[in-house]
LUMMAR-442842 format. One record per residue (C-alpha): residue in three letters; x, y, z negated. Coordinates in Angstrom, 1 decimal. Example, Ala and Ser with C-alpha at 12.3 -4.5 7.8 and 13.67 -1.06 7.14 Angstrom:
<atoms>
+------+--------+--------+--------+
! rest !     px !     py !     pz !
+------+--------+--------+--------+
!  ALA !   12.3 !   -4.5 !   -7.8 !
!  SER !   13.7 !   -1.1 !   -7.1 !
+------+--------+--------+--------+
</atoms>
This chain:
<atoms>
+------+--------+--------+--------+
! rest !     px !     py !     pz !
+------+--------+--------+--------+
!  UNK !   45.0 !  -29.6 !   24.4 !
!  UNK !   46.1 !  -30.3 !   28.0 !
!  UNK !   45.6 !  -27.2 !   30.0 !
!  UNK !   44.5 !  -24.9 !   27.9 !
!  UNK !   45.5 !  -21.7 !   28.4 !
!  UNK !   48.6 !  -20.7 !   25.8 !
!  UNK !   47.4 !  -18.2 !   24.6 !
!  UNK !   44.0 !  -19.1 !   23.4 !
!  UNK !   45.7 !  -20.7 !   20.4 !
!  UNK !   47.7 !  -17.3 !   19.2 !
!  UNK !   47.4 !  -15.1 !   16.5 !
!  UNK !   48.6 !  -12.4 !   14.9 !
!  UNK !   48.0 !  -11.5 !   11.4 !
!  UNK !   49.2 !   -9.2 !    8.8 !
!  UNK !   48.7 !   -9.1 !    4.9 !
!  UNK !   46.3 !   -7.2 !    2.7 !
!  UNK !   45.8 !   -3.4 !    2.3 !
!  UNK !   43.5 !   -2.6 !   -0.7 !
!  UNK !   43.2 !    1.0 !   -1.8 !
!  UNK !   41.6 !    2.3 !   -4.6 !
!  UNK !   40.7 !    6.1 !   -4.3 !
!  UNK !   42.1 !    8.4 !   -7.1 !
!  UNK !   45.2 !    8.9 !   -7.4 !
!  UNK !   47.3 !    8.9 !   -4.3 !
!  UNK !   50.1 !   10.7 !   -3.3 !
!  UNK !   50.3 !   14.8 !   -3.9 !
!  UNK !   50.5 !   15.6 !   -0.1 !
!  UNK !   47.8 !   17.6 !    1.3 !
!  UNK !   45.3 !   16.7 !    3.7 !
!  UNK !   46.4 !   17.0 !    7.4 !
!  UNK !   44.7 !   16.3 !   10.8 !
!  UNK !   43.5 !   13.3 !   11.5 !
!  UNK !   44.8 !   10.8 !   14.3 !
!  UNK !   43.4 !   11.8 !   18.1 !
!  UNK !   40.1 !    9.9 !   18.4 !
!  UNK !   40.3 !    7.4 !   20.7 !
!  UNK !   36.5 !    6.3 !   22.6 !
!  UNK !   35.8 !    2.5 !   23.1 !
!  UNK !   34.9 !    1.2 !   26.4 !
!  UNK !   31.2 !   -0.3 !   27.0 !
!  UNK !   32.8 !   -4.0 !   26.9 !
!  UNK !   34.7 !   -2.8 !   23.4 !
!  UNK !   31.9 !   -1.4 !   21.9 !
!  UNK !   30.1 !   -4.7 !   22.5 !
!  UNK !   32.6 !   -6.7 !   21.2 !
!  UNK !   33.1 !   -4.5 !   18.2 !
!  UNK !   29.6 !   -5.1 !   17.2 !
!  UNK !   29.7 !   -8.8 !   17.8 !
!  UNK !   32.9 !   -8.4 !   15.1 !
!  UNK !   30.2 !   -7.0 !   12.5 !
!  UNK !   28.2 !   -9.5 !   13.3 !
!  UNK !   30.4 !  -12.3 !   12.5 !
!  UNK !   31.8 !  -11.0 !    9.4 !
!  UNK !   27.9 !  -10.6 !    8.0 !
!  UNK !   27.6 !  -14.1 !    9.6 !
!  UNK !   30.4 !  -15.2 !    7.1 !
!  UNK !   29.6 !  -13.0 !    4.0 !
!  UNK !   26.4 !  -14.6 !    4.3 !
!  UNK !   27.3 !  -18.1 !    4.1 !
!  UNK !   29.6 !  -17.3 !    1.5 !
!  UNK !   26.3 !  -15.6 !   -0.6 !
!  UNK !   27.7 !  -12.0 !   -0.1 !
!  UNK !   25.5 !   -9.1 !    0.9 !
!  UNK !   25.9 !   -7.4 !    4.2 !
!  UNK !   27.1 !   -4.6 !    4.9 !
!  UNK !   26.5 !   -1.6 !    7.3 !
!  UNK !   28.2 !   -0.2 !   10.0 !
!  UNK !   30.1 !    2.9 !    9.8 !
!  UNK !   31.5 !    4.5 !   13.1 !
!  UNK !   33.9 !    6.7 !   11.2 !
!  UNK !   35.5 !    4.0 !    9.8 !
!  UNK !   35.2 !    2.2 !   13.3 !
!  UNK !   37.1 !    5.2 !   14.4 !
!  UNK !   39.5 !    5.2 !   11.8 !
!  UNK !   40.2 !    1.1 !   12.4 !
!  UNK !   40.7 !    2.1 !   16.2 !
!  UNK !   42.8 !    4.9 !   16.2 !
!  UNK !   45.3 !    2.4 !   14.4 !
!  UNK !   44.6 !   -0.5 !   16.5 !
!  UNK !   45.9 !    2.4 !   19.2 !
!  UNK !   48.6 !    3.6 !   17.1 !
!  UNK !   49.7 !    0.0 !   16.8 !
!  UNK !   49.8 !   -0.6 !   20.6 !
!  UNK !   51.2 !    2.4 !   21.6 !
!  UNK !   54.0 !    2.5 !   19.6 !
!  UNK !   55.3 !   -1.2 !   19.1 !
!  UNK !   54.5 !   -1.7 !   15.5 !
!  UNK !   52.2 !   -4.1 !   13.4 !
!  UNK !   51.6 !   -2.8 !    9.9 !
!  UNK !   49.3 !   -1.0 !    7.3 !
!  UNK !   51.3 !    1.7 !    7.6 !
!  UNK !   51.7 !    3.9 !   10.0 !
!  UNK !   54.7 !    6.1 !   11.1 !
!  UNK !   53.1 !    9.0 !   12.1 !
!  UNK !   49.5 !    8.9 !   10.5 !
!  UNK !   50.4 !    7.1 !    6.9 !
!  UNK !   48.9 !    4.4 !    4.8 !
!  UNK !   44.9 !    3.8 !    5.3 !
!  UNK !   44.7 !    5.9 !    2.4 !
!  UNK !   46.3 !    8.6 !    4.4 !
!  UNK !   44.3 !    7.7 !    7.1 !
!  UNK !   40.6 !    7.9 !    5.4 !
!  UNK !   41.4 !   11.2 !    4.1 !
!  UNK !   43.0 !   12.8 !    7.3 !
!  UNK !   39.2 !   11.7 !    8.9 !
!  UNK !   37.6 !   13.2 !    5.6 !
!  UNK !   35.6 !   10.3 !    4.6 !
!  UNK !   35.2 !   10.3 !    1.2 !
!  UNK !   35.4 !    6.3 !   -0.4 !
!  UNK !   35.9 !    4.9 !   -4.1 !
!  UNK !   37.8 !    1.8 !   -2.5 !
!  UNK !   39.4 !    1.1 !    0.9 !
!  UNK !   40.7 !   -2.5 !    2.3 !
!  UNK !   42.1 !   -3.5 !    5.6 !
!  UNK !   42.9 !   -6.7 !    7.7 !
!  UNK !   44.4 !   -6.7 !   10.9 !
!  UNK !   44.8 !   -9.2 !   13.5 !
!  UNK !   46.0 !   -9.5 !   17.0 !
!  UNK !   44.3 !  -12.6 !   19.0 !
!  UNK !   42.6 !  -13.8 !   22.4 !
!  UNK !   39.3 !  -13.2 !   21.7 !
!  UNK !   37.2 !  -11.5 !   19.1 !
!  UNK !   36.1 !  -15.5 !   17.3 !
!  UNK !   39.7 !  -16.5 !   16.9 !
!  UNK !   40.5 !  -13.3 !   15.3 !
!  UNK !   37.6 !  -13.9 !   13.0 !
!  UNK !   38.0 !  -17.5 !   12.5 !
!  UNK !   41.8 !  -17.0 !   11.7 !
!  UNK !   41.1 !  -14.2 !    9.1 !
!  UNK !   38.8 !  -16.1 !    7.4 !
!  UNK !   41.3 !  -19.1 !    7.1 !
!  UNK !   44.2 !  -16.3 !    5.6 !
!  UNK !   43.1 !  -16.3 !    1.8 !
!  UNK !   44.0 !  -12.5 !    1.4 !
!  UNK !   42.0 !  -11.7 !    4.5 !
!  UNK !   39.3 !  -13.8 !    3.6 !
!  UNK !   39.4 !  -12.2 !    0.1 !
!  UNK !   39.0 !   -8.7 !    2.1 !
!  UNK !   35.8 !  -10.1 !    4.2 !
!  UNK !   33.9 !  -11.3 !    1.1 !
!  UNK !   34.9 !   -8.3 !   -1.2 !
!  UNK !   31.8 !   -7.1 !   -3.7 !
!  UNK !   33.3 !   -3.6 !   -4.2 !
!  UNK !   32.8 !   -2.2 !   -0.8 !
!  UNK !   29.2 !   -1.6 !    1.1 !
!  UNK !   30.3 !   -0.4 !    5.0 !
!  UNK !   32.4 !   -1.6 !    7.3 !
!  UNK !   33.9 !   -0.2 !   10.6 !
!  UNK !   36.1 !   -2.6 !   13.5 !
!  UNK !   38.6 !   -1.2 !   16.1 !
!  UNK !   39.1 !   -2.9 !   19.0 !
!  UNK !   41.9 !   -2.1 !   21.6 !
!  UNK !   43.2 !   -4.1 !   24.5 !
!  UNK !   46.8 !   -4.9 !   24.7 !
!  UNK !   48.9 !   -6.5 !   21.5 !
!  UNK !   51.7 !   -6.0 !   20.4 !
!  UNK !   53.4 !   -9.4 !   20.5 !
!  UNK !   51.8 !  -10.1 !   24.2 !
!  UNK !   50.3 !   -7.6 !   26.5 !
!  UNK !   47.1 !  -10.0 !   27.1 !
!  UNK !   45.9 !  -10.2 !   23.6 !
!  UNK !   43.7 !   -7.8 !   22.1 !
!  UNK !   44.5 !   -6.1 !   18.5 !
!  UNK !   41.6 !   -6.1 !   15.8 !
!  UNK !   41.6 !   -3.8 !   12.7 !
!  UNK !   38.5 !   -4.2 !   10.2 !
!  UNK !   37.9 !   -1.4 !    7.6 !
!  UNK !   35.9 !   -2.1 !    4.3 !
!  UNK !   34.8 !    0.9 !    2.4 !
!  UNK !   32.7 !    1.5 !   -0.3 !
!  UNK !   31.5 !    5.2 !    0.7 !
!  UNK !   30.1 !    7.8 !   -1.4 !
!  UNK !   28.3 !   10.4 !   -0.9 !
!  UNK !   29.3 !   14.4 !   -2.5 !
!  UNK !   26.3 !   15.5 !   -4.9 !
!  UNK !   25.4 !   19.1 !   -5.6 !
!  UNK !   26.1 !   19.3 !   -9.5 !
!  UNK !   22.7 !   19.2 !  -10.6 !
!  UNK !   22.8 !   15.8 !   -8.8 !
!  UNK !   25.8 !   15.0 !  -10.7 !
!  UNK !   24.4 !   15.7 !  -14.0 !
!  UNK !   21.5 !   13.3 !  -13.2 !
!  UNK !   24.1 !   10.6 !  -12.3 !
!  UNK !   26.3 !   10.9 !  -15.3 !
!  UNK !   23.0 !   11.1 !  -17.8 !
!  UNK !   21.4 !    8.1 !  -15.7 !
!  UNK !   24.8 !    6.2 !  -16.2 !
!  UNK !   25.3 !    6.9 !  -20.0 !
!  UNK !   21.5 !    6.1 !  -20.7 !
!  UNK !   22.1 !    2.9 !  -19.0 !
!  UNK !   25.5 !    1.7 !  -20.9 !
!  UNK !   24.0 !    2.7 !  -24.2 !
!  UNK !   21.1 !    0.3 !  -23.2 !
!  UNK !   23.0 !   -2.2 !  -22.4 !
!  UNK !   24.9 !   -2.0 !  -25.8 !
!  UNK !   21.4 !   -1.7 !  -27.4 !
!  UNK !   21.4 !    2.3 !  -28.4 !
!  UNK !   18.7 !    4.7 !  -27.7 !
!  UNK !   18.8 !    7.3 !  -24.7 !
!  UNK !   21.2 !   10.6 !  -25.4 !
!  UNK !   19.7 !   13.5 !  -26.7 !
!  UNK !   20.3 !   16.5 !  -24.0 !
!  UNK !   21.3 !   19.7 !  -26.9 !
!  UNK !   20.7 !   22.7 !  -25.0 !
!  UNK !   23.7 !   24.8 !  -26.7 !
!  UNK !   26.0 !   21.7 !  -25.4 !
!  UNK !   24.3 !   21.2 !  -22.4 !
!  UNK !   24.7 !   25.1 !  -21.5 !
!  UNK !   28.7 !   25.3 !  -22.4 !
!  UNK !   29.4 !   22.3 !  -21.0 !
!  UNK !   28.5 !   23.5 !  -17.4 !
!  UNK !   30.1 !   26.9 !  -18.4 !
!  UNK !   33.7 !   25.8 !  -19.0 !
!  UNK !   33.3 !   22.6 !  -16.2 !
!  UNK !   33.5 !   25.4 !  -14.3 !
!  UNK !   36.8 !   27.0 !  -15.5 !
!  UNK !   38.6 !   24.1 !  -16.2 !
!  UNK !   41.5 !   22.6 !  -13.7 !
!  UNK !   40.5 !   20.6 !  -11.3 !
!  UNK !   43.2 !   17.9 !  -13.1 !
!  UNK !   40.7 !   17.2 !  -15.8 !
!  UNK !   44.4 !   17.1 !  -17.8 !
!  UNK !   44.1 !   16.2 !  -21.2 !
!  UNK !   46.2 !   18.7 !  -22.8 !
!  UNK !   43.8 !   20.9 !  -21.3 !
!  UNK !   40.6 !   19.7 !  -22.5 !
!  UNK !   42.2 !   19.8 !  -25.8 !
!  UNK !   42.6 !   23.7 !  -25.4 !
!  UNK !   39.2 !   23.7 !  -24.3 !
!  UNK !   37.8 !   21.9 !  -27.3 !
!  UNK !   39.2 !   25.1 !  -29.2 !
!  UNK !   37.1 !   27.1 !  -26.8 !
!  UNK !   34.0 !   24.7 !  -27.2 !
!  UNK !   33.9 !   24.6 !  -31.3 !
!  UNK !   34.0 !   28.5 !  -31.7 !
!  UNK !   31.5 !   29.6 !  -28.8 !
!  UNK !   29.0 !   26.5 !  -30.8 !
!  UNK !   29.7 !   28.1 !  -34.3 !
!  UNK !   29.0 !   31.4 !  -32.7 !
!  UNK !   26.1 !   30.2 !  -31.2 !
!  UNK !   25.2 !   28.9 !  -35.0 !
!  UNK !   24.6 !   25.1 !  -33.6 !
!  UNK !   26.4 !   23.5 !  -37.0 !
!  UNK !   28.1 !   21.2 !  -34.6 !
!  UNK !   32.0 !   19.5 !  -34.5 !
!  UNK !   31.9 !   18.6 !  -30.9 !
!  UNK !   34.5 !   16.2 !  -28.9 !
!  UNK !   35.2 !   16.8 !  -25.4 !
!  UNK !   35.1 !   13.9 !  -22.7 !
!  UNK !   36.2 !   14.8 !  -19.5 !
!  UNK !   36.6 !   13.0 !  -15.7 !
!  UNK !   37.4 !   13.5 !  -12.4 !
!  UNK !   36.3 !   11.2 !  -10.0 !
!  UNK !   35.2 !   10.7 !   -6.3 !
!  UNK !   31.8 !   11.2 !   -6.9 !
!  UNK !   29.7 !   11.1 !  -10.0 !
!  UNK !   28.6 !    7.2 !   -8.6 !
!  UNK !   32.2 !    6.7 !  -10.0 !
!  UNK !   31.7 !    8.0 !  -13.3 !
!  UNK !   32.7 !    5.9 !  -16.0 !
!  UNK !   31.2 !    6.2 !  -19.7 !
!  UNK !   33.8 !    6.0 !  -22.3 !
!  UNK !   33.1 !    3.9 !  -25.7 !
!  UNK !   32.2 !    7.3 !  -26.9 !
!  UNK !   29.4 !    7.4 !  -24.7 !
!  UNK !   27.8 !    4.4 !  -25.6 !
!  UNK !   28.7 !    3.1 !  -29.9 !
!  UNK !   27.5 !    6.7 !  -31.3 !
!  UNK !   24.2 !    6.7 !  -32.7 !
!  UNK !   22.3 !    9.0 !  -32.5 !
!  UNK !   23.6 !   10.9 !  -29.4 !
!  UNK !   23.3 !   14.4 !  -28.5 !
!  UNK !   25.4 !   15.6 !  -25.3 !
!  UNK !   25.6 !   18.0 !  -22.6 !
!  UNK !   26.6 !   17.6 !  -19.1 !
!  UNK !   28.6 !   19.6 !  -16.5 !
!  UNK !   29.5 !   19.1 !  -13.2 !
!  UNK !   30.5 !   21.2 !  -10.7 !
!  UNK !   32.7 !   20.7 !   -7.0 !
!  UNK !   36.7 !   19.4 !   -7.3 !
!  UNK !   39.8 !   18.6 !   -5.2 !
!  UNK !   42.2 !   15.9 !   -5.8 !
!  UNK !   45.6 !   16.1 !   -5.6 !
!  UNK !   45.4 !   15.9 !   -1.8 !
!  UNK !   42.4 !   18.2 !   -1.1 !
!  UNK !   40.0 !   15.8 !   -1.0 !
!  UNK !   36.6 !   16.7 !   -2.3 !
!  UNK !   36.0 !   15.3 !   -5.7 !
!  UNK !   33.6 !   16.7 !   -8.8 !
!  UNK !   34.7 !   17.4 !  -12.4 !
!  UNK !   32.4 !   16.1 !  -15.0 !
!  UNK !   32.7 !   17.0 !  -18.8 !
!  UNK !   30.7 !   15.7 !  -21.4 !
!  UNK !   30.6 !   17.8 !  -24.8 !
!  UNK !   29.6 !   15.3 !  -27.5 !
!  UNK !   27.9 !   16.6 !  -30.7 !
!  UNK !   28.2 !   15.3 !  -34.0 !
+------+--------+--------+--------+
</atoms>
């Protein structure tokens, strides 16, 4: 359009970063990029980012989702990163993947994604994700439940433009292992209903081992290990004089929200279980919980 200033019409867009929490690389947990403050107008425009993306879920028929300043943090420091250091990618060459990145500001998520932009103003940014299928796949995700934006002024392909990094989570929070326990027996109870079997049966002797050797056993939840342990398992129940075989199911996994019941869980009839749960790390320090079901039969 005649006179219109050049650059309203420019964006910058990069591809898709979707991270599923788990397994991830071995490296430990270090610190966390400098945080870096937004400005009064940036804060204001950050907001009016959330608001357009809840705008757009909406009209699409997706649920909201709330704001989370960590992850606005997170989403800025990069934005910064970015800037600073001439580069436009997921990854970063000092502070790592947003995987990397999540877990260096200890937020604990079952799924991470990532769009990035670099535009005028904060509409076209939004307005050209939402036209980029992978983006837009990003914006209407139904696996994550908070969102943070980072905002810095300055691009990298022209110092006039502003750089925009959006980051979807779905967070979870760390349960004490009682609260576990309640998860994990809500979540089996609920699969077996679904396939049209009765509740579990909580057997005390199970119930009472099963937190006894969660305890003990490596933080990998290996399965060569919880084979060894299902040695362990039989002879303290025929000690015990329970008249049980028992198989041993065993996860780790973000949080007990994560928990998955296996086939095990939910075709036996009748059921009678116990659950243990107690605190984990991953392979990268980050806090997790072990979760072992002892399945009587």
């Amino acid at each position: 359009m005649p006179g219109t200033d050049p650059l309203a019409r420019r964006e910058f867009l990069i591809g898709i970063s979707v991270v599923s929490i788990g397994a991830g690389c071995s490296e430990s947990i270090e610190a966390p990029a400098p945080r870096v403050a937004a400005t009064p107008e940036i804060a204001v425009i950050e907001r009016k980012m959330h608001e357009l993306v809840n705008r757009d879920r909406a009209a699409h028929g997706k649920a909201p989702l709330a704001y989370d300043d960590r992850l606005a943090d997170t989403a800025r420091a990069h934005a910064a990163d970015m800037r600073d250091n001439r580069f436009f990618s997921h990854e970063s060459p000092k502070w790592g993947s947003l995987d990397d990145r999540i877990a260096r500001a200890k937020i604990s998520v079952a799924v991470a994604r990532e769009n990035l932009a670099e535009a005028i103003d904060v509409d076209e940014a939004e307005r050209s994700l939402m036209k980029s299928p992978g983006h837009f796949e990003n914006l209407m995700a139904d696996d994550v439940t908070h969102v943070g934006v980072g905002i810095v002024t300055g691009g990298v392909e022209h110092p006039n433009m502003l750089l925009f990094v959006q980051v979807f989570a779905r967070t979870v929070n760390q349960e004490t292992p009682a609260e576990a326990k309640a998860v994990v027996l809500a979540k089996i109870t609920k699969a077996r209903a679904a396939n049209g079997k009765p509740a579990p049966t909580i057997h005390p002797v199970l119930d009472e081992l099963a937190q006894k050797y969660v305890e003990e056993v490596d933080d990998s939840m290996d399965p060569g290990a919880l084979d060894k342990l299902g040695v362990r398992v039989l002879a303290d129940v025929k000690d015990r004089g329970a008249g049980l075989s028992v198989v041993v199911s065993g996860q780790r996994a973000i949080a007990a929200s994560e928990y998955e019941p296996s086939a095990l869980m939910t075709d036996k009839t009748p059921l009678s279980i116990g659950i243990g749960a107690a605190p984990a790390k991953d392979e990268r320090g980050r806090p997790a919980v072990k979760i072992l079901v002892l399945v009587g039969a």
